[in-house]
C-alpha positions in Angstrom: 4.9 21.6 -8.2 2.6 23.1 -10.8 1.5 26.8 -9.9 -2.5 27.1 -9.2 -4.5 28.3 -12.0 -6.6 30.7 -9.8 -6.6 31.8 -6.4 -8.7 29.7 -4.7 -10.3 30.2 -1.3 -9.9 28.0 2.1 -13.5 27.6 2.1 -13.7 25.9 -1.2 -10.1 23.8 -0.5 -11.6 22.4 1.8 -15.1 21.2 0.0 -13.2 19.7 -2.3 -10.4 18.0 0.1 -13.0 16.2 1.6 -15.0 15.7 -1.5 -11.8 13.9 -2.8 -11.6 12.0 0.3 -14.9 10.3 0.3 -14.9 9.4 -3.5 -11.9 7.2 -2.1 -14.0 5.5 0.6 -16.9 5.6 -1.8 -14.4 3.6 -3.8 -13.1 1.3 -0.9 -17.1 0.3 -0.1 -18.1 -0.7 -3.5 -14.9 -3.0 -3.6 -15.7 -4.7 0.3 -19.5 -4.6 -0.5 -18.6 -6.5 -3.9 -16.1 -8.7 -3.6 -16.3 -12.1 -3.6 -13.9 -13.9 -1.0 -13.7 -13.0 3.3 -10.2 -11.9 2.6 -11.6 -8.7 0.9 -15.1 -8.4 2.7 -14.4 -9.3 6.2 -10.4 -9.3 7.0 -10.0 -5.9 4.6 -7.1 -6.7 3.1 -7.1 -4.1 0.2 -6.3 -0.3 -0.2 -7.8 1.9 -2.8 -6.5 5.8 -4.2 -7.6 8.5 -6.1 -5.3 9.7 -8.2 -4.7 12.6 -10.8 -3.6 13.1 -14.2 0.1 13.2 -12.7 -0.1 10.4 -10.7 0.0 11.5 -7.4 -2.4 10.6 -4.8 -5.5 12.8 -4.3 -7.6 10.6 -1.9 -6.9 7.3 -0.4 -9.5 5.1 2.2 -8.7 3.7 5.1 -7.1 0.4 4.7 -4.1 -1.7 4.7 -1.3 0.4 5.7 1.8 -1.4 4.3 -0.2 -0.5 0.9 0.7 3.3 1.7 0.9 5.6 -1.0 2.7 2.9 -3.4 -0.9 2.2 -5.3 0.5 4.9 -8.1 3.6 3.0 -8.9 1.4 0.8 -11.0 0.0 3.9 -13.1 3.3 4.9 -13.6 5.4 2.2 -14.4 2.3 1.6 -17.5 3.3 5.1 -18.7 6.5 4.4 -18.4 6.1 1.2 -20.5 3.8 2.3 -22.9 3.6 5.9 -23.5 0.9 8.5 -22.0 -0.9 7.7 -25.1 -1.9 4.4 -23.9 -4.8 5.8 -21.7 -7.7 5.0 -23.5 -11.2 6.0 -22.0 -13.1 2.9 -20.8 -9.6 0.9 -20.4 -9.2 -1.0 -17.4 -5.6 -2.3 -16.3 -4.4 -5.0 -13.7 -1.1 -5.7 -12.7 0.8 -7.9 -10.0 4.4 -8.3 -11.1 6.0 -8.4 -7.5 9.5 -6.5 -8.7 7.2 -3.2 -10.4 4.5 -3.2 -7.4 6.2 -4.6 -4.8 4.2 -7.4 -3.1 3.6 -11.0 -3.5 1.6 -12.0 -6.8 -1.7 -12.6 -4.6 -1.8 -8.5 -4.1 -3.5 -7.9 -7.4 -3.7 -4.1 -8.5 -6.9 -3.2 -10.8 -6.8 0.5 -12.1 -8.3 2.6 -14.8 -7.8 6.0 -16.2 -10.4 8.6 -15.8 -11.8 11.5 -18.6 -13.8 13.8 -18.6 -15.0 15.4 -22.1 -12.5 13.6 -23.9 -9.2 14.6 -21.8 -7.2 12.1 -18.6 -8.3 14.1 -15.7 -7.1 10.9 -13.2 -6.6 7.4 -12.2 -8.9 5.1 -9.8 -6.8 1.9 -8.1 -7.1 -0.9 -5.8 -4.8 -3.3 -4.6 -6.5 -6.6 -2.9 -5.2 -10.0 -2.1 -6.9 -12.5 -4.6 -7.0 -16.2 -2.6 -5.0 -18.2 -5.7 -2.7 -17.3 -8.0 -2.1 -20.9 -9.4 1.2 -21.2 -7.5 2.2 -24.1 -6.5 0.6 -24.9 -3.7 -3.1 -24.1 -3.1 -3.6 -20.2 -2.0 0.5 -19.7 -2.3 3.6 -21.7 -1.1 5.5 -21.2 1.8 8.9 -22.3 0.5 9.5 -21.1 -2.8 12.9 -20.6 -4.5 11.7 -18.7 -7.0 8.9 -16.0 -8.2 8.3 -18.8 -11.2 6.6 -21.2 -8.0 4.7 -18.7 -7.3 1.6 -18.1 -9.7 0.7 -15.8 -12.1 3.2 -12.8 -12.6 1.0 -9.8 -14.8 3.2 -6.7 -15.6 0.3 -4.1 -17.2 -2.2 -5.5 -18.7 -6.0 -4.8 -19.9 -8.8 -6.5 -18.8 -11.0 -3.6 -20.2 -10.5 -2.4 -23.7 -12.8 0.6 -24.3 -15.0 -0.6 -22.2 -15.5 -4.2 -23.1 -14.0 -7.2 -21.7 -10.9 -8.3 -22.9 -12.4 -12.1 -22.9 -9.0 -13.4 -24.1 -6.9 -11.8 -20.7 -9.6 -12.4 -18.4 -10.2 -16.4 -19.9 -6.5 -16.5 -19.7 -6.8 -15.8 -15.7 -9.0 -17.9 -15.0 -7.8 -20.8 -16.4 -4.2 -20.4 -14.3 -6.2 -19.9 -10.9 -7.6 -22.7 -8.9 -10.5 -20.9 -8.3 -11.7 -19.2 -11.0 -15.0 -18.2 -10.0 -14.3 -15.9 -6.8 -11.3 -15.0 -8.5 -12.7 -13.3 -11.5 -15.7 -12.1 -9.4 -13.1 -10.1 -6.5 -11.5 -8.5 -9.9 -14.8 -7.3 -11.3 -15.4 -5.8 -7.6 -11.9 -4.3 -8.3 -13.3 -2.8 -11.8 -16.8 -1.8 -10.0 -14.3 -0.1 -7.7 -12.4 1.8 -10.3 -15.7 2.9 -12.3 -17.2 4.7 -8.8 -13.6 6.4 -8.5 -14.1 7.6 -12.2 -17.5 8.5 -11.7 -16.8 10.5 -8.4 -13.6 12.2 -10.0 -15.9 13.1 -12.9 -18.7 14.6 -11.3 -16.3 16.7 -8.7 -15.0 18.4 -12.2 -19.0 19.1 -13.2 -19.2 20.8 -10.0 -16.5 23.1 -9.6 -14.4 22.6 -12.9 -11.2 21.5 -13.9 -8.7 25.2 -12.9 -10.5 24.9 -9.3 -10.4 21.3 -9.2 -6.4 21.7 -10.2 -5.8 25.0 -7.7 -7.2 22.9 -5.0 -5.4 20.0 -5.0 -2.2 22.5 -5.3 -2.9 23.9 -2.2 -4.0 20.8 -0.7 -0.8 19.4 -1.3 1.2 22.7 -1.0 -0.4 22.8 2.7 0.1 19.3 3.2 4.1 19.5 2.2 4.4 22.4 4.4 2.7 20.3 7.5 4.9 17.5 6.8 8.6 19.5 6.4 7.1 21.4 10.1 7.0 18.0 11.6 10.4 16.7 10.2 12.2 20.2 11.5 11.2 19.9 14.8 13.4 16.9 15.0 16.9 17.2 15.7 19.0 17.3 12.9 21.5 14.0 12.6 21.6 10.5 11.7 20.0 7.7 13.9 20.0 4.0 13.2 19.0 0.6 14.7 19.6 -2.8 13.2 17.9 -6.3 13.4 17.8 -9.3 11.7 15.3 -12.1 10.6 16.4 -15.7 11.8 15.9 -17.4 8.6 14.8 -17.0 5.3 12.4 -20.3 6.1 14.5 -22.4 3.5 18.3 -21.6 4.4 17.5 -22.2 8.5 21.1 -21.4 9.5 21.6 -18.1 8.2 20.1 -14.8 9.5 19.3 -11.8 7.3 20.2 -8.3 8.9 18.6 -5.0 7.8 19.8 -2.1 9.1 18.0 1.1 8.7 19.8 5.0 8.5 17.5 7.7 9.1 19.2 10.7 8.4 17.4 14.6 9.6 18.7 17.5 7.7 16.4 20.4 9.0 12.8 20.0 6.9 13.9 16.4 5.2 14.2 13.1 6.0 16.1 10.2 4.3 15.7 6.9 5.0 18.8 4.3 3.7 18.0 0.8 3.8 21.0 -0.6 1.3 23.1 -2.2 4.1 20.8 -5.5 4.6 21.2 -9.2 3.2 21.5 -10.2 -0.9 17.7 -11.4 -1.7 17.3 -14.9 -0.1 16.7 -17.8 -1.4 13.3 -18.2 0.3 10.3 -16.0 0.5 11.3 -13.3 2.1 12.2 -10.8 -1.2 9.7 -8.0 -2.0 10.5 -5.1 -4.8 11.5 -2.0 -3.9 8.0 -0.1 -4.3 6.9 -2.4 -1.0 10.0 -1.5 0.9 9.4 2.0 0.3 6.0 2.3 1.7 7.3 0.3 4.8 9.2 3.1 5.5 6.3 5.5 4.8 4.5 3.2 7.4 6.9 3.7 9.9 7.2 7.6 8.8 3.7 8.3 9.7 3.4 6.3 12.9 6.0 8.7 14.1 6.0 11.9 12.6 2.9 12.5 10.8 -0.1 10.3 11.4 -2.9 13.0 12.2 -1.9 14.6 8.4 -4.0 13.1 5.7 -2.4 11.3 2.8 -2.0 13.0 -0.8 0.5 13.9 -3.2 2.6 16.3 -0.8 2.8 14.0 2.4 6.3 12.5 0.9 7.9 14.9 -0.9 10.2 15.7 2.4 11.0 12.3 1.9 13.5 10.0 0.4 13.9 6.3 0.6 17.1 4.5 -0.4 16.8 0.7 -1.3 20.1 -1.2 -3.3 18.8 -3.5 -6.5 19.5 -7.3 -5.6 18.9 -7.2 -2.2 15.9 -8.1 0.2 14.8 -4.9 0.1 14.8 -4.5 -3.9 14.7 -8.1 -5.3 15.2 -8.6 -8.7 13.8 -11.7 -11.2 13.8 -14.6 -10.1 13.5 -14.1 -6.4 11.0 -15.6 -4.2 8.7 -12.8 -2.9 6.0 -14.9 -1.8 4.1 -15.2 2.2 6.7 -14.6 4.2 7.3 -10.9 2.2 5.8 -8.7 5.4 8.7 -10.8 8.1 11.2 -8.4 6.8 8.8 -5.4 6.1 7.4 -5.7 9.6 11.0 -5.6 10.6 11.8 -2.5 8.2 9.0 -0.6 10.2 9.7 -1.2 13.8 13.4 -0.5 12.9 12.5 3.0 12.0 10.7 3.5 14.9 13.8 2.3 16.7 16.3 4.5 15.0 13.7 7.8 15.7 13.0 6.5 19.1 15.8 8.2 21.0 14.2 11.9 18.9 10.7 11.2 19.7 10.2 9.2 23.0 6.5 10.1 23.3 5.6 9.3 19.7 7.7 5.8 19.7 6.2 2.2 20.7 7.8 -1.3 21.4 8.0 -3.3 18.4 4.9 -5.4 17.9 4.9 -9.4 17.6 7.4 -10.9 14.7 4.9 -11.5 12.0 1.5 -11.6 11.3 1.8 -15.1 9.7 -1.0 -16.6 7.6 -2.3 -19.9 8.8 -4.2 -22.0 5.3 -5.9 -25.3 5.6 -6.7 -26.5 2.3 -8.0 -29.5 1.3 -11.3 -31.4 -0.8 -14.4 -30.7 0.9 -16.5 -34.1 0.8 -19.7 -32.7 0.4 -18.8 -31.3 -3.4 -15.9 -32.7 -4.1 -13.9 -29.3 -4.6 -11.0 -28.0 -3.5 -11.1 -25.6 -0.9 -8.6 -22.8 1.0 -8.9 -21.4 4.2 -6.6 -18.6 4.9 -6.3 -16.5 8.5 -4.3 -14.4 10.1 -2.7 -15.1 13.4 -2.8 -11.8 15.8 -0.8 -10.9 18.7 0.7 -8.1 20.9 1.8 -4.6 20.1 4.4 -3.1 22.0 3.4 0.0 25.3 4.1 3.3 24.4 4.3 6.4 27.5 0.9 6.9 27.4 -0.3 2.6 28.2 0.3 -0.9 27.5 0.2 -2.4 24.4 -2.8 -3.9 22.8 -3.2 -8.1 22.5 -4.4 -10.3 19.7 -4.4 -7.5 16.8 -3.0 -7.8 13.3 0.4 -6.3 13.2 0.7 -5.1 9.7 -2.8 -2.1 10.7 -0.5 -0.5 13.4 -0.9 2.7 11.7 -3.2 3.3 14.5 -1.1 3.8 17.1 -0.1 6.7 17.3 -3.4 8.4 16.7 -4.3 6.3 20.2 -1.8 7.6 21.9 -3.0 11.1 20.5 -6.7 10.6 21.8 -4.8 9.2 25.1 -2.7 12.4 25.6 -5.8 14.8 24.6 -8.5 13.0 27.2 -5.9 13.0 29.9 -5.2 16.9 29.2 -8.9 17.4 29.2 -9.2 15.5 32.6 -6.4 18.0 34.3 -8.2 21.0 32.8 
């Protein structure tokens, strides 16, 4: 953790904490108010971040949770490829490979680096779920063998060079995509997206300058470490664990996958071990590691954290443990297609099993298997075009001590429910008062 450059004063932390926070959902409303298809503007199924010149997280919206904190893996794994020279001013990136990221190749990630006088002060991302990827089968396919089936597969790439369209990469997009049109229209909501990030960054460094805009965010996330290690010590030191298992990967019917997850407490951290679960399947059900990992920050924060907001110290207490090959942490070629959130939907009710027995008040039932898409697709007569539908089906959540569960909600936004069950506990209190 890099020492602040000046002592800086609560008052002006906080400014700028919030500042930071609503440049992100500044951010997330340009991308729902522009893009193109429902699955962005009405069912919200995107996540956008704030980042800084190191990659960690300085502001992230509201949005879909099983997105947490993973949206700087793409930033990274660029630098990684290419060099910190890469980031040009005016550059805009996309990526989707499923094995970097960690989700299917629909969850496309736009992001752009940010500077201010010449110098990388940040990053602006968003990750949202484009409607075709030319897989297959019209809007995905449902039983693939392999990521090949499955569309479009982008490691880092510029769509942006300097500013100006790279019409080579973004013709090259369209022309492997069904539907071209919404497609390339939800990416330029993605790149509208990034530029209000950069120009929100940039004008919070006009304000207060770059040493308070730096000492800030160390005691943002300084405070923010500290409120997270608080939370993890006031668990029991010790190791708990709960196993389950998917029936099928949807193509070998007959053979179940287990996943077993190992939480282990030792005073103010937290590891979470998911290597003992099944070799990646031959059916959709694979997802990189980066996607497992925020799983388990899912379940993390629905038990021990949720009323702390996220930024670059909420997991530093926190260490996730994934085996290369496996479900968990698939590798080329596997499938990591629709079915991808069966067994991350299983990874996060699993850790709320295992910490069940240390927080009984914090911990709900598991909520309904999967949140499984449901696509009609088909030529609409009037023009003669193809068409996809895509919804999500919705069903019960699990009670906790405080009330019942909810019915016919989206599983995979259940980050929710423990702040409920905090606004429960709270109005009761106020009532015996």
């Amino acid at each position: 953790m890099n020492a602040p450059t000046r002592v800086i004063d609560p008052v002006t932390t906080e400014i700028i904490r919030c500042a930071l926070l609503q440049a992100a959902e500044d951010m997330n409303t340009t991308l729902i108010r522009s893009a193109y298809t429902p699955t962005i503007y009405e069912a919200k199924d995107c996540a956008v971040a704030l980042l800084d010149r190191d990659h960690h997280v300085l502001g992230q919206s509201s949005g879909l949770p099983i997105f947490l904190g993973n949206l700087e893996e793409c930033t990274r794994a660029t630098e990684r490829m290419y060099g910190r020279a890469v980031w040009q001013e005016g550059d805009v990136w996309v990526l989707n490979d499923s094995y970097i990221r960690g989700t299917h190749l629909n969850d496309v990630t736009v992001y752009a680096p940010i500077h201010v006088g010449g110098e990388l002060i940040g990053f602006a991302a968003s990750r949202a779920h484009w409607i075709d990827m030319g897989s297959k089968d019209p809007g995905g396919s449902m039983d693939s063998t392999t990521i090949h089936q499955e569309g479009l597969r982008m490691g880092p790439l510029k769509i942006y060079d300097r500013g100006e369209p790279c019409v080579l990469t973004q013709d090259l997009i369209a022309r492997q995509v069904r539907f071209p049109q919404p497609t390339l229209g939800d990416m330029r909501a993605q790149v509208a997206c990034a530029l209000t990030g950069g120009r929100r960054l940039a004008e919070i460094v006009e304000r207060w300058g770059m040493d308070t805009l730096l000492a800030a965010r160390d005691a943002i996330f300084d405070q923010t470490e500290r409120l997270e290690r608080e939370r993890i010590a006031a668990i029991p030191d010790g190791v708990y664990e709960a196993t389950g298992q998917l029936d099928n990967d949807g193509i070998d019917l007959g053979t179940p996958l287990h996943v077993t997850v190992r939480v282990t407490v030792d005073g103010d951290r937290m590891t979470m071990d998911v290597t003992d679960c099944a070799d990646q399947a031959t059916g959709p059900v694979n997802c990189g590691a980066a996607q497992t990992v925020a799983a388990c920050r899912v379940g993390y924060k629905l038990l021990v954290s949720g009323e702390v907001p996220l930024n670059g110290g909420s997991f530093k207490p926190l260490d996730v443990l994934t085996r290369p090959g496996s479900m968990l942490a698939a590798v080329e070629p596997a499938a990591c297609q629709y079915y991808y959130y069966s067994h991350l939907g299983l990874v996060i009710d699993l850790v709320v099993r295992a910490l069940a027995p240390a927080l009984p008040e914090k911990a709900a039932a598991a909520s309904y298997g999967d949140s499984m898409i449901v696509q009609f697709t088909g030529v609409d007569p009037r023009t003669d075009k193809l068409f996809v539908s895509q919804e999500a089906t919705v069903g019960g959540w699990g009670a906790w001590h405080a009330g019942d569960g909810e019915t016919c909600l989206i599983n995979n936004v259940n980050d929710s429910l423990p702040r409920q069950a905090d606004e429960v506990e709270a109005w009761m209190a106020r009532l015996k008062g």
